[in-house]
Predicted model as a PDB file, atoms N, CA, C, CB and O in Angstrom, pLDDT in the B-factor column:
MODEL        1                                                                  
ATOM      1  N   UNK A   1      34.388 179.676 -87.605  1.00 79.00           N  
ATOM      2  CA  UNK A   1      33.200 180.195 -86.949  1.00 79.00           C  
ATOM      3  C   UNK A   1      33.424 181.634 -86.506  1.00 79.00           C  
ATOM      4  CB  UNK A   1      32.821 179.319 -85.750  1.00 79.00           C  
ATOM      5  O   UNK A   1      34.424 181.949 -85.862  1.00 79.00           O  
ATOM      6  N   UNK A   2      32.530 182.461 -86.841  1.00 94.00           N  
ATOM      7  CA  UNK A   2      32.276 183.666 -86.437  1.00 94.00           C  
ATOM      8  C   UNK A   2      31.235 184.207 -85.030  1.00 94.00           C  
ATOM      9  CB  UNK A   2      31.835 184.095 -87.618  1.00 94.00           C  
ATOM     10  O   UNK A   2      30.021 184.219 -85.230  1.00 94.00           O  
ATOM     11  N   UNK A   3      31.657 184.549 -83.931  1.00 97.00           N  
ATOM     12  CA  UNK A   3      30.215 185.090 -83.076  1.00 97.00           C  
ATOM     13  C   UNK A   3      30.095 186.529 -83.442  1.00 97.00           C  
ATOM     14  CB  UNK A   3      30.294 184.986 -81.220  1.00 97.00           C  
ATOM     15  O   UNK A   3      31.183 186.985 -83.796  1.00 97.00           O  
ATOM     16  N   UNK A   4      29.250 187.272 -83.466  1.00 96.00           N  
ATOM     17  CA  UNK A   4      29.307 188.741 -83.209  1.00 96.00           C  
ATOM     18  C   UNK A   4      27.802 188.961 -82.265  1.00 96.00           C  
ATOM     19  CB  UNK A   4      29.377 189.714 -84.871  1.00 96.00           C  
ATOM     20  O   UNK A   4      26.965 188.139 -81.892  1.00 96.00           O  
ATOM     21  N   UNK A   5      27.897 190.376 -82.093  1.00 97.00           N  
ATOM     22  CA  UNK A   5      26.547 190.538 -81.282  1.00 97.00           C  
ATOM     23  C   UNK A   5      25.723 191.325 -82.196  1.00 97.00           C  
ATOM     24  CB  UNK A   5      26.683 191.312 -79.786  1.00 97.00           C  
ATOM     25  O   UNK A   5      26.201 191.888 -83.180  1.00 97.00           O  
ATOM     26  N   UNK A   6      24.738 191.358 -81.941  1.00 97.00           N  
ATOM     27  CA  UNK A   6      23.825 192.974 -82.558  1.00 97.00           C  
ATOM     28  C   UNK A   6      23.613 193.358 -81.302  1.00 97.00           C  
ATOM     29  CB  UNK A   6      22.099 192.940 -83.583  1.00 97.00           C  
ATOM     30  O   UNK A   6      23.953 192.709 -80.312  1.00 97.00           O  
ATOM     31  N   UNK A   7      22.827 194.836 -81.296  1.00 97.00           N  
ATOM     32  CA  UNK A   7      22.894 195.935 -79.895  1.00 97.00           C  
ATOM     33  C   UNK A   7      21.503 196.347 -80.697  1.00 97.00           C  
ATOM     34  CB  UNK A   7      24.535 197.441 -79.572  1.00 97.00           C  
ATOM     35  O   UNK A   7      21.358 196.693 -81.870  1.00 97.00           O  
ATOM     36  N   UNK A   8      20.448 196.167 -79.537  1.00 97.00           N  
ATOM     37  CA  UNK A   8      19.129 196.620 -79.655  1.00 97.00           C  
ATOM     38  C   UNK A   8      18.916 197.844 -78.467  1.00 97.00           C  
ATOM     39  CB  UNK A   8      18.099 195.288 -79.479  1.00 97.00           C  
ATOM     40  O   UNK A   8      19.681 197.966 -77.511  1.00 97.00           O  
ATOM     41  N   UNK A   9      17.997 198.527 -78.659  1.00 96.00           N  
ATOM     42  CA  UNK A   9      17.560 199.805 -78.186  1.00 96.00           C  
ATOM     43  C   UNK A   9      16.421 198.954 -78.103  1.00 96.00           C  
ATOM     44  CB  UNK A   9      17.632 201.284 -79.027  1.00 96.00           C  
ATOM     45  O   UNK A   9      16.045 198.051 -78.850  1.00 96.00           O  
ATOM     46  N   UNK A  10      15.584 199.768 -76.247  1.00 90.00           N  
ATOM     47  CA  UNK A  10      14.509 199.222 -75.220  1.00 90.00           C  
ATOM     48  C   UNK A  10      13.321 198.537 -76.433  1.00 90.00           C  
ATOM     49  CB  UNK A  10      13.745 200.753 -74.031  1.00 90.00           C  
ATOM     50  O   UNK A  10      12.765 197.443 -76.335  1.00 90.00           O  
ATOM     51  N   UNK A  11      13.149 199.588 -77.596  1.00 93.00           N  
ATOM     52  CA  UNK A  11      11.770 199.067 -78.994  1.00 93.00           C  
ATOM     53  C   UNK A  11      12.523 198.068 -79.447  1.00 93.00           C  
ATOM     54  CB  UNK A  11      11.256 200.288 -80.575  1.00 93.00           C  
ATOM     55  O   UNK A  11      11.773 197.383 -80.142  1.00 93.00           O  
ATOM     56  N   UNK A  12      13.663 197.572 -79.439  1.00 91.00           N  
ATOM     57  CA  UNK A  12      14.422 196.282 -80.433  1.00 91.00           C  
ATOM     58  C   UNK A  12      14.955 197.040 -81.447  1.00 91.00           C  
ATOM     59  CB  UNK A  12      13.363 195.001 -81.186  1.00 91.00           C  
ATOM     60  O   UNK A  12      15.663 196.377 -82.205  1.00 91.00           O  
ATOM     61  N   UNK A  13      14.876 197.960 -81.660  1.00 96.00           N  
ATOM     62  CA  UNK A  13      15.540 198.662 -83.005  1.00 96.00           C  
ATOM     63  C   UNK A  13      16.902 198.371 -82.692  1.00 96.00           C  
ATOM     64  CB  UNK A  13      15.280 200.407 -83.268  1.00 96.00           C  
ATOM     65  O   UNK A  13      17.345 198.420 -81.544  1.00 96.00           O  
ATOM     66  N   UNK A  14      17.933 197.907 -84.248  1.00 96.00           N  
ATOM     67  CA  UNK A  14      18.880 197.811 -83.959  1.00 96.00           C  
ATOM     68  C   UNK A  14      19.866 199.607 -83.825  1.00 96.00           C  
ATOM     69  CB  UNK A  14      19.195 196.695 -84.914  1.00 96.00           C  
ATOM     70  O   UNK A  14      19.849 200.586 -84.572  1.00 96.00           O  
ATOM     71  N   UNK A  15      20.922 199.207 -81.963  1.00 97.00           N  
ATOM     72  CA  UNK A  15      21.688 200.735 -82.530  1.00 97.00           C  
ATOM     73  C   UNK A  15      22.947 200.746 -82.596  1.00 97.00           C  
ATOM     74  CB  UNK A  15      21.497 201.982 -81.701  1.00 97.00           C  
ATOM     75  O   UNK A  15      23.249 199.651 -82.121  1.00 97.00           O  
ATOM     76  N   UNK A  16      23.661 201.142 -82.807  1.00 96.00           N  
ATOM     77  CA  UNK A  16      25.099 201.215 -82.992  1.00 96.00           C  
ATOM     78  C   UNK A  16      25.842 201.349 -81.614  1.00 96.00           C  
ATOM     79  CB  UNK A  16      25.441 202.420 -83.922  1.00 96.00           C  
ATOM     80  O   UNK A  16      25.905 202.361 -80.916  1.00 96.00           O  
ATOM     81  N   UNK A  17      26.411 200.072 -81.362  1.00 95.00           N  
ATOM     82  CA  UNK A  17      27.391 199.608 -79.812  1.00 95.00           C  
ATOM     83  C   UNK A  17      28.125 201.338 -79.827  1.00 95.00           C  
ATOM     84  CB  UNK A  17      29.111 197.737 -80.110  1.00 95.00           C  
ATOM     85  O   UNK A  17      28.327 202.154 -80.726  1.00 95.00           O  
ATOM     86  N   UNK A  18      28.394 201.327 -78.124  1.00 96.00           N  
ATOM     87  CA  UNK A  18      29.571 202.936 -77.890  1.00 96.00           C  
ATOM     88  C   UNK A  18      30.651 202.290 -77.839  1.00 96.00           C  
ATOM     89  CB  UNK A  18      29.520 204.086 -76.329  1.00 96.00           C  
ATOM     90  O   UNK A  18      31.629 203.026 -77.709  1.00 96.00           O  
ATOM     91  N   UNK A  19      30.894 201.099 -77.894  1.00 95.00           N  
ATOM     92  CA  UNK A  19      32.529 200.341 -78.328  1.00 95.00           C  
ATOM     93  C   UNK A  19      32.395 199.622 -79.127  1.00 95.00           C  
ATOM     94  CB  UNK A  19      33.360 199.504 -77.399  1.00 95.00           C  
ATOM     95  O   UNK A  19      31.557 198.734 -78.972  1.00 95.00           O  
ATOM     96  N   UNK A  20      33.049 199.686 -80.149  1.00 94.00           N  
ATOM     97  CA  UNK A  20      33.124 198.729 -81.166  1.00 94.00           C  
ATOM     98  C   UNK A  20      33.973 197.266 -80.699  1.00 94.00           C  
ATOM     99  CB  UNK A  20      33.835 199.499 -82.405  1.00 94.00           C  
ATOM    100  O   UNK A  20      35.064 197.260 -80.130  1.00 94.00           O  
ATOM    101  N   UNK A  21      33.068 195.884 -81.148  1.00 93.00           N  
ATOM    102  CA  UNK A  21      33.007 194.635 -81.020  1.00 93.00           C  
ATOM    103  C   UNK A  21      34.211 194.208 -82.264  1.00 93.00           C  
ATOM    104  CB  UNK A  21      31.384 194.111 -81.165  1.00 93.00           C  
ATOM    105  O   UNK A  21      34.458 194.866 -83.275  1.00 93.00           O  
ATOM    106  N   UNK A  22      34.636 193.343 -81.981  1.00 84.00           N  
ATOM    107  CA  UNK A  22      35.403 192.654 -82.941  1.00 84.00           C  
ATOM    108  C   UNK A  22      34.805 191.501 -83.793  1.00 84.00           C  
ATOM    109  CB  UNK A  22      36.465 192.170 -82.270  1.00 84.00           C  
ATOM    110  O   UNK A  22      33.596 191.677 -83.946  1.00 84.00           O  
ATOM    111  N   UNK A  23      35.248 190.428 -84.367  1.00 82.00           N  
ATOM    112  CA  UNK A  23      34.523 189.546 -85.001  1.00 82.00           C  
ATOM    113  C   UNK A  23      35.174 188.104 -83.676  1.00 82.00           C  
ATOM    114  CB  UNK A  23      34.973 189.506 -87.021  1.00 82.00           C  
ATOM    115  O   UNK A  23      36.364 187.797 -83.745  1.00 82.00           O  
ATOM    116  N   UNK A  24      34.297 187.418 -82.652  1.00 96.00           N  
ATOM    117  CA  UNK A  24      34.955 186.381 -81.978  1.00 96.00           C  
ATOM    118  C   UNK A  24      35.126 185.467 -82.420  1.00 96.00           C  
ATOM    119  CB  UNK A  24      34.609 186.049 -81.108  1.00 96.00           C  
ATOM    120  O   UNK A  24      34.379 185.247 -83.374  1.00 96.00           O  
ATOM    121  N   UNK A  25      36.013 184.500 -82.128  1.00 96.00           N  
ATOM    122  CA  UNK A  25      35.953 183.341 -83.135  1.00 96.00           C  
ATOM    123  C   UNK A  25      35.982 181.882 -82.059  1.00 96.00           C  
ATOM    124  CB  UNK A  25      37.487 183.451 -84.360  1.00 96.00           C  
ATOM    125  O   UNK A  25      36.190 180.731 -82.443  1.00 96.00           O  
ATOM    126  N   UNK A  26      35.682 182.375 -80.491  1.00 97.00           N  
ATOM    127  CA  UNK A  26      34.799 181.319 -79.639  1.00 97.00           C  
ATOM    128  C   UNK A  26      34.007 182.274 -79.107  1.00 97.00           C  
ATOM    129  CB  UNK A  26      35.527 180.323 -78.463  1.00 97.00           C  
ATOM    130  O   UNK A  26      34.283 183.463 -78.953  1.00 97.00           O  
ATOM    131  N   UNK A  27      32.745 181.553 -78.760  1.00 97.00           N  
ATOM    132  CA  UNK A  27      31.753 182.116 -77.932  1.00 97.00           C  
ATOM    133  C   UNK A  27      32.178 182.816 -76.396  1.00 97.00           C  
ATOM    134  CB  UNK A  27      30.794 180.964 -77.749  1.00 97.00           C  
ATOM    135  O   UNK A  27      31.654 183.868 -76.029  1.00 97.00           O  
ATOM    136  N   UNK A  28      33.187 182.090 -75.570  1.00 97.00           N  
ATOM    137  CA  UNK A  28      33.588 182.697 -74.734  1.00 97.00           C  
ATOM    138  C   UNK A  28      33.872 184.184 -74.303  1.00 97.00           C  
ATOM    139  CB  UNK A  28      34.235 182.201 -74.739  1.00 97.00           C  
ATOM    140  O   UNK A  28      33.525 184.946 -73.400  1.00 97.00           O  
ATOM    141  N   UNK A  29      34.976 184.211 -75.819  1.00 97.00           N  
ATOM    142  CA  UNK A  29      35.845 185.427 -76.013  1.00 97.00           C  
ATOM    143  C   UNK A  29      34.483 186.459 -76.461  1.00 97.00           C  
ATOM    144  CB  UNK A  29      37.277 185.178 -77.369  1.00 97.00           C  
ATOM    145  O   UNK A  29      34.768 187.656 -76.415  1.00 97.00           O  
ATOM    146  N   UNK A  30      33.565 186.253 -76.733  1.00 97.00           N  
ATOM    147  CA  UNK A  30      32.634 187.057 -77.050  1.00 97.00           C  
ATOM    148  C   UNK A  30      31.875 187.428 -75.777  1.00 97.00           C  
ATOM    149  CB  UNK A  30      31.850 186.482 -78.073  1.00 97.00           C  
ATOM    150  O   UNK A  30      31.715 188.633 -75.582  1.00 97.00           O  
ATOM    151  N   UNK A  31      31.281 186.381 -74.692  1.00 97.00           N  
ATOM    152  CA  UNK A  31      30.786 186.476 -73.675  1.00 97.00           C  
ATOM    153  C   UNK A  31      31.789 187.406 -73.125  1.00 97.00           C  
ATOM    154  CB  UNK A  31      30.484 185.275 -73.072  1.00 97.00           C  
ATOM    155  O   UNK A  31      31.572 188.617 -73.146  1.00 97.00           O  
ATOM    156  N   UNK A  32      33.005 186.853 -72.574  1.00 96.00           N  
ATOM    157  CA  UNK A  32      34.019 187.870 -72.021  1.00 96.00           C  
ATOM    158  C   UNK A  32      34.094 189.578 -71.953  1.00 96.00           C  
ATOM    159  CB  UNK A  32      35.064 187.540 -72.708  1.00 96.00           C  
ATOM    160  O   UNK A  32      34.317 190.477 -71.142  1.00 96.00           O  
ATOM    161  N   UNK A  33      33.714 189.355 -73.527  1.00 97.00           N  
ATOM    162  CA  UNK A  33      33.762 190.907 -73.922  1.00 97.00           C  
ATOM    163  C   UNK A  33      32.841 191.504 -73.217  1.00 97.00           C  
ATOM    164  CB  UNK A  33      33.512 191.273 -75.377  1.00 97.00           C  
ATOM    165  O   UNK A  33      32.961 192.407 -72.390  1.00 97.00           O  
ATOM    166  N   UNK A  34      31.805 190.886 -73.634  1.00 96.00           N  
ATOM    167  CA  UNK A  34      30.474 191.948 -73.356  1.00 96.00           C  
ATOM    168  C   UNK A  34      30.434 192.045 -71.489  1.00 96.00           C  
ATOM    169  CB  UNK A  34      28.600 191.058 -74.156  1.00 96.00           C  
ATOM    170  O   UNK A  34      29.943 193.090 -71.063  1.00 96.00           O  
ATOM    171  N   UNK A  35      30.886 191.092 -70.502  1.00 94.00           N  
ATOM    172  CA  UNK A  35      31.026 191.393 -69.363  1.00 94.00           C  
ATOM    173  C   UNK A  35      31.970 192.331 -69.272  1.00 94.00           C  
ATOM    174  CB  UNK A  35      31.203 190.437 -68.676  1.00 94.00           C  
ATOM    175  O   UNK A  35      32.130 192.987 -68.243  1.00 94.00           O  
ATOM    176  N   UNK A  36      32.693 192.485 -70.357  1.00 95.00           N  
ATOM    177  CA  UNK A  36      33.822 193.495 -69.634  1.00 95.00           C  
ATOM    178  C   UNK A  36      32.881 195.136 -70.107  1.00 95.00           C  
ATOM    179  CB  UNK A  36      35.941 193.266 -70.601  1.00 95.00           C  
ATOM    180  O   UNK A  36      32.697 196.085 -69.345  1.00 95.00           O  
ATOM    181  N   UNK A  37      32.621 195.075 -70.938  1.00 96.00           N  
ATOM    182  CA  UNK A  37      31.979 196.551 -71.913  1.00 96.00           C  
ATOM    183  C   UNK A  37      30.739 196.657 -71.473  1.00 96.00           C  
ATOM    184  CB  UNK A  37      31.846 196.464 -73.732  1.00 96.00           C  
ATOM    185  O   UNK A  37      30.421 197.814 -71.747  1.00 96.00           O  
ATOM    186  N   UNK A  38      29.632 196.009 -70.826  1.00 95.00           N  
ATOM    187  CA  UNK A  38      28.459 195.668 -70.990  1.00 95.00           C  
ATOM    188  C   UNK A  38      27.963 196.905 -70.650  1.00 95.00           C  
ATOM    189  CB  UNK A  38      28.010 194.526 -70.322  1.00 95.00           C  
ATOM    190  O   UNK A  38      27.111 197.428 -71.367  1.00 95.00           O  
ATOM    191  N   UNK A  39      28.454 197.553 -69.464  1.00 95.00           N  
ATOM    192  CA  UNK A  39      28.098 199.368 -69.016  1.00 95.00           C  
ATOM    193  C   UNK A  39      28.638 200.376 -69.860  1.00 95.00           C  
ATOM    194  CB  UNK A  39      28.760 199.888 -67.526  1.00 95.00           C  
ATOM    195  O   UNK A  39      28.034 201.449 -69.899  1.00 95.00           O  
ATOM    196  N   UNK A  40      29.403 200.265 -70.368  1.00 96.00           N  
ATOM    197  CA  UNK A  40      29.347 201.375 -72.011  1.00 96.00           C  
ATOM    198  C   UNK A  40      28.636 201.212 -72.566  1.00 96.00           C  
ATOM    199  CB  UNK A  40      30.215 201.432 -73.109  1.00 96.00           C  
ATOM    200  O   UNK A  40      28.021 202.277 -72.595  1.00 96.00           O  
ATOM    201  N   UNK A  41      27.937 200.222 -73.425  1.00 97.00           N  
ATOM    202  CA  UNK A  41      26.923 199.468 -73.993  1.00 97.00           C  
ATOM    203  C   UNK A  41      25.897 200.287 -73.337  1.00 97.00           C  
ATOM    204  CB  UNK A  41      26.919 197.870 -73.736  1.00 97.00           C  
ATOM    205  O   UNK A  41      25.645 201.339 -73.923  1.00 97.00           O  
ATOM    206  N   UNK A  42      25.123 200.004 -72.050  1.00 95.00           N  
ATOM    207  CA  UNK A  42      24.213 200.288 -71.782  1.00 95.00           C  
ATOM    208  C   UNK A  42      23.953 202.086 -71.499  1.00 95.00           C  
ATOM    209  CB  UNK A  42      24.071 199.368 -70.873  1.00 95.00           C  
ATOM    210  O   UNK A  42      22.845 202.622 -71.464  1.00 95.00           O  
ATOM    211  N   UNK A  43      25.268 202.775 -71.323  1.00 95.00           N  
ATOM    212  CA  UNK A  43      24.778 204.139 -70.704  1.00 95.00           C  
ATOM    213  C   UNK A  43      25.253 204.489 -72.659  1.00 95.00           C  
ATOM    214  CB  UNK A  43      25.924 205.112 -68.818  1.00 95.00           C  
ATOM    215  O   UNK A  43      25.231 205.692 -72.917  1.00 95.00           O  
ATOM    216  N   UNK A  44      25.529 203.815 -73.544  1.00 96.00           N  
ATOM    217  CA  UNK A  44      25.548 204.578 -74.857  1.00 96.00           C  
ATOM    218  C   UNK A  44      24.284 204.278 -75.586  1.00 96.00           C  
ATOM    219  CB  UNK A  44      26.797 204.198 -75.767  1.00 96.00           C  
ATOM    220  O   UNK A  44      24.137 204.644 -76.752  1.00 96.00           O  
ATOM    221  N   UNK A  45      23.395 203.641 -74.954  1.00 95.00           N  
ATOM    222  CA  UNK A  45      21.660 203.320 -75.694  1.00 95.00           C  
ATOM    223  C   UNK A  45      21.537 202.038 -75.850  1.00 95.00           C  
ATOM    224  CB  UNK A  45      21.264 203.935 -77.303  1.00 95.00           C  
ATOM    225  O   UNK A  45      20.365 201.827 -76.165  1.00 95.00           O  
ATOM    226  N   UNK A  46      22.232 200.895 -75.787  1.00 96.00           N  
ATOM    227  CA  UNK A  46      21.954 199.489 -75.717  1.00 96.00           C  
ATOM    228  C   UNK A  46      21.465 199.063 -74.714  1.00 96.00           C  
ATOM    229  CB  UNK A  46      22.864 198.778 -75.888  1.00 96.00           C  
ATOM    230  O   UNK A  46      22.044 199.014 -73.629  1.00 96.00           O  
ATOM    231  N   UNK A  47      20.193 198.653 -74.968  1.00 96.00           N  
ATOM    232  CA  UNK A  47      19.763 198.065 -73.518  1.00 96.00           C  
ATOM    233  C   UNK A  47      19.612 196.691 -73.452  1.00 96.00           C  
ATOM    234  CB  UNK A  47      18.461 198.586 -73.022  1.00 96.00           C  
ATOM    235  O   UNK A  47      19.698 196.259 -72.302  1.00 96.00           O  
ATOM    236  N   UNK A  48      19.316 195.448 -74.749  1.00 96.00           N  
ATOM    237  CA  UNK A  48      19.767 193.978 -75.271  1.00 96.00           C  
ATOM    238  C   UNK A  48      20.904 193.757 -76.090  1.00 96.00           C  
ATOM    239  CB  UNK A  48      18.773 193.393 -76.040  1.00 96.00           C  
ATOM    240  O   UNK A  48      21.204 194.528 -77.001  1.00 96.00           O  
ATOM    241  N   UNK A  49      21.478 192.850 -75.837  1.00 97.00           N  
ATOM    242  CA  UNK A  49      22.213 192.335 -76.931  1.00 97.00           C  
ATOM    243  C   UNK A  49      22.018 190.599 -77.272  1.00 97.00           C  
ATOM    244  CB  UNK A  49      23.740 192.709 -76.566  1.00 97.00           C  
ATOM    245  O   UNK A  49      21.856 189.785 -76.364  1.00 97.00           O  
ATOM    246  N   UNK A  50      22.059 190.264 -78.566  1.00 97.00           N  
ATOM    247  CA  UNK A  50      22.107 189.149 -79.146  1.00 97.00           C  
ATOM    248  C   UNK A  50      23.096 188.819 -79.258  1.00 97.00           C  
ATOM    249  CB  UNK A  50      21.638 189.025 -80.049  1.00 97.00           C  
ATOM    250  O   UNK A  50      23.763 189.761 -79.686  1.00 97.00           O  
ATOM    251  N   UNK A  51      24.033 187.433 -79.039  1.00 97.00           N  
ATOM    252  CA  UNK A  51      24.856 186.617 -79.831  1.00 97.00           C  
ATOM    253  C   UNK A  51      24.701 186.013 -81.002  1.00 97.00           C  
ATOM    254  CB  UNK A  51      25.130 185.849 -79.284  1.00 97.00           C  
ATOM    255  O   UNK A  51      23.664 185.449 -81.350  1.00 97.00           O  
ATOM    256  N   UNK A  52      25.736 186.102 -81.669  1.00 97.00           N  
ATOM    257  CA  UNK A  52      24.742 184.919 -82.972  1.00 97.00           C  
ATOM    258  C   UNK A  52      26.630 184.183 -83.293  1.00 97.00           C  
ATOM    259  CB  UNK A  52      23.495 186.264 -85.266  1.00 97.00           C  
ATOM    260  O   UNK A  52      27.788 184.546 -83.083  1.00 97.00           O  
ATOM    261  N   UNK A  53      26.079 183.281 -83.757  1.00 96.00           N  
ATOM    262  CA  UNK A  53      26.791 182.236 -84.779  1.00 96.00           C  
ATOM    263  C   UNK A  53      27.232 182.499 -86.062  1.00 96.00           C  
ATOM    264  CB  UNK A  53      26.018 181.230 -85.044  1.00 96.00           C  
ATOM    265  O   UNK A  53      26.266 182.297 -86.798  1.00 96.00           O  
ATOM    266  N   UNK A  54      27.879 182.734 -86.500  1.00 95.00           N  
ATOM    267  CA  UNK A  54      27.818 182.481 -88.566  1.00 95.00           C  
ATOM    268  C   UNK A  54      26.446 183.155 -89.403  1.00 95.00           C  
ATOM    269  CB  UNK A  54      27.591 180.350 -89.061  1.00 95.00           C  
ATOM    270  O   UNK A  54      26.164 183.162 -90.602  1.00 95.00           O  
ATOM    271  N   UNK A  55      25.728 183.723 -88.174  1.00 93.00           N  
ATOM    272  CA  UNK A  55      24.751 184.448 -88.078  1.00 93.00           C  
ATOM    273  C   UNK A  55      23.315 183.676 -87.588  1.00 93.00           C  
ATOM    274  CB  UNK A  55      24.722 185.079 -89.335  1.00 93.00           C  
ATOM    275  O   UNK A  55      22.182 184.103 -87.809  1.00 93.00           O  
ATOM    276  N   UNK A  56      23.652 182.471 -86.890  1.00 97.00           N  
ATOM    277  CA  UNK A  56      22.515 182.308 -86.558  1.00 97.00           C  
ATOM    278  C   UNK A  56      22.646 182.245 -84.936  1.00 97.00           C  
ATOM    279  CB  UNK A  56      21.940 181.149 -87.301  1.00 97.00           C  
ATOM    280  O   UNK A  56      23.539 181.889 -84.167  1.00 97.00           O  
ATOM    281  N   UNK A  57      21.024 182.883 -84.750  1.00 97.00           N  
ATOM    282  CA  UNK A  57      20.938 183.713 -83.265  1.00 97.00           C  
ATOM    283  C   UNK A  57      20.985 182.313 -82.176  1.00 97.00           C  
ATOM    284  CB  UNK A  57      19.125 184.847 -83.057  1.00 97.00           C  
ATOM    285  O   UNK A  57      20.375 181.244 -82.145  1.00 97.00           O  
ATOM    286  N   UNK A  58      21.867 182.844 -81.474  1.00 97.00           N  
ATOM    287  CA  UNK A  58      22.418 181.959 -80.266  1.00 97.00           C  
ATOM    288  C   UNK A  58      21.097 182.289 -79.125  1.00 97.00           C  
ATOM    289  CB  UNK A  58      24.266 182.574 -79.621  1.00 97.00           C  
ATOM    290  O   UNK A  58      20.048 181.665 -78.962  1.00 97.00           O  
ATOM    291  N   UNK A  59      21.583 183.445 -78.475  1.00 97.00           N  
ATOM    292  CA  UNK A  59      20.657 183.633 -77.417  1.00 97.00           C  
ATOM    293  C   UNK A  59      20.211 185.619 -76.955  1.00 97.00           C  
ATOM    294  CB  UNK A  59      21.547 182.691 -76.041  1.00 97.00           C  
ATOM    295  O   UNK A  59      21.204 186.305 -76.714  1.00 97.00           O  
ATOM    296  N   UNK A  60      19.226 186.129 -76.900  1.00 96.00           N  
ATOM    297  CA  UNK A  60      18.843 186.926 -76.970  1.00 96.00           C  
ATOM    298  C   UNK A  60      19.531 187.919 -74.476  1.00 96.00           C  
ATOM    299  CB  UNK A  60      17.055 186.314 -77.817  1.00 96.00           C  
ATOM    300  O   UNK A  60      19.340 187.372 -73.390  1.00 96.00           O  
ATOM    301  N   UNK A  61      20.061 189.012 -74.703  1.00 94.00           N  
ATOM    302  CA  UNK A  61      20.188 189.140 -73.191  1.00 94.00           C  
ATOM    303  C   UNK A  61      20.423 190.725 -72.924  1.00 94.00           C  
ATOM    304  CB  UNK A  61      21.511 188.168 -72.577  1.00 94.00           C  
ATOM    305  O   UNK A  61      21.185 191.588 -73.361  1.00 94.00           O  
ATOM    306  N   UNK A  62      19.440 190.660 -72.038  1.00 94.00           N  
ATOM    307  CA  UNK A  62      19.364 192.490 -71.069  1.00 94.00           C  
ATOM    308  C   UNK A  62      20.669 192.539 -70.624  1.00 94.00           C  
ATOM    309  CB  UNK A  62      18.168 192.745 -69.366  1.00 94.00           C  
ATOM    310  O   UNK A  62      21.254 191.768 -69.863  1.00 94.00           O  
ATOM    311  N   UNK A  63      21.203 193.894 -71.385  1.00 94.00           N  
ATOM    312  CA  UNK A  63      21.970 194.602 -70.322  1.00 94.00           C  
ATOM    313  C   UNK A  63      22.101 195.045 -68.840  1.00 94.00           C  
ATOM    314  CB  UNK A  63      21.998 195.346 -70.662  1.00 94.00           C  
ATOM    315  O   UNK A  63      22.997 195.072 -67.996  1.00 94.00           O  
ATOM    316  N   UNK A  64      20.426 195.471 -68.939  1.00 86.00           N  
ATOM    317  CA  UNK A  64      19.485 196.263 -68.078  1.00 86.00           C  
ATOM    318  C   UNK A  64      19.462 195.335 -66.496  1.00 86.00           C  
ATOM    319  CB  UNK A  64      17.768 196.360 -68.964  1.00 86.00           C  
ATOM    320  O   UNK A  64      19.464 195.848 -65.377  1.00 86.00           O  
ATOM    321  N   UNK A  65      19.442 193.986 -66.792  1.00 66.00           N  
ATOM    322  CA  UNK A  65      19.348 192.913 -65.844  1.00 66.00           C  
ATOM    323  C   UNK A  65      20.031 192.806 -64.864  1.00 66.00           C  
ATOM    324  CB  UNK A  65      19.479 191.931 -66.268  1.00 66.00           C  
ATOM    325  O   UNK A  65      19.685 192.561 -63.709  1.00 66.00           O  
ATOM    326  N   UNK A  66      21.410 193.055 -65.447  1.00 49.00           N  
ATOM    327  CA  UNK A  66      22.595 192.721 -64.558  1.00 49.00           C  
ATOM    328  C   UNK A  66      22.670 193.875 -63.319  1.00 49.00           C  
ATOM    329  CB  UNK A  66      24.067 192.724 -65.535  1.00 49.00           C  
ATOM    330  O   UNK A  66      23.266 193.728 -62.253  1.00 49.00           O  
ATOM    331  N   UNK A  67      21.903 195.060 -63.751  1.00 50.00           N  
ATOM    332  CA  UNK A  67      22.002 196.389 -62.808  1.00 50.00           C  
ATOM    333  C   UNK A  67      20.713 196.490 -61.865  1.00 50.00           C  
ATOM    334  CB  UNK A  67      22.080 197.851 -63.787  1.00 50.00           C  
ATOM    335  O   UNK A  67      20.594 197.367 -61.008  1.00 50.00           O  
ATOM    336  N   UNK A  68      19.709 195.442 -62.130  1.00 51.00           N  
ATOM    337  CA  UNK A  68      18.743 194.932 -60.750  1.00 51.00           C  
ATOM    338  C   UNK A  68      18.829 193.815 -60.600  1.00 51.00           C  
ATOM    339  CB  UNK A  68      17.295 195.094 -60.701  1.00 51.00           C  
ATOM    340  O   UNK A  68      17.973 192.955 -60.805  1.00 51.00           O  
ATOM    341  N   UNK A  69      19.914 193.704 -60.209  1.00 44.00           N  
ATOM    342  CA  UNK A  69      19.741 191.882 -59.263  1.00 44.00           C  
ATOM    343  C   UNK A  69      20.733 192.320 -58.165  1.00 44.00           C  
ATOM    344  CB  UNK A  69      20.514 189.954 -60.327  1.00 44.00           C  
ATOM    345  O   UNK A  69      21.025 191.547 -57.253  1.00 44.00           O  
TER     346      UNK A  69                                                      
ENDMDL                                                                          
END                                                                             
């Protein structure tokens, strides 16, 4: 099993992460990541990111979120 993310810009357009992601091979280690990177991500133009499976989409989540609550 493969997770990776895609990195959407505020229109959904897909854009290119400011850190490059690896390929995860549990969902965790993927979640993990993105809590650790999630503010590079967002001040380099990502404002969603997707998880996916083997390529099928897990769950859709704002960057943006975590910085108003």
């Amino acid at each position: 099993m493969a997770w990776t993310w895609r990195f959407e810009a505020a229109d959904g357009s897909e854009v290119p992460p400011a850190v490059e992601p690896e390929e995860f091979t549990t969902q965790g280690d993927a979640e993990s990541w993105i809590g650790e990177v999630w503010k590079e991500l967002l001040d380099g133009g990502a404002e969603r990111v997707t998880l996916f499976e083997d390529g099928s989409e897990i769950y859709p989540m704002s960057l943006r979120a975590a910085t108003e609550a």
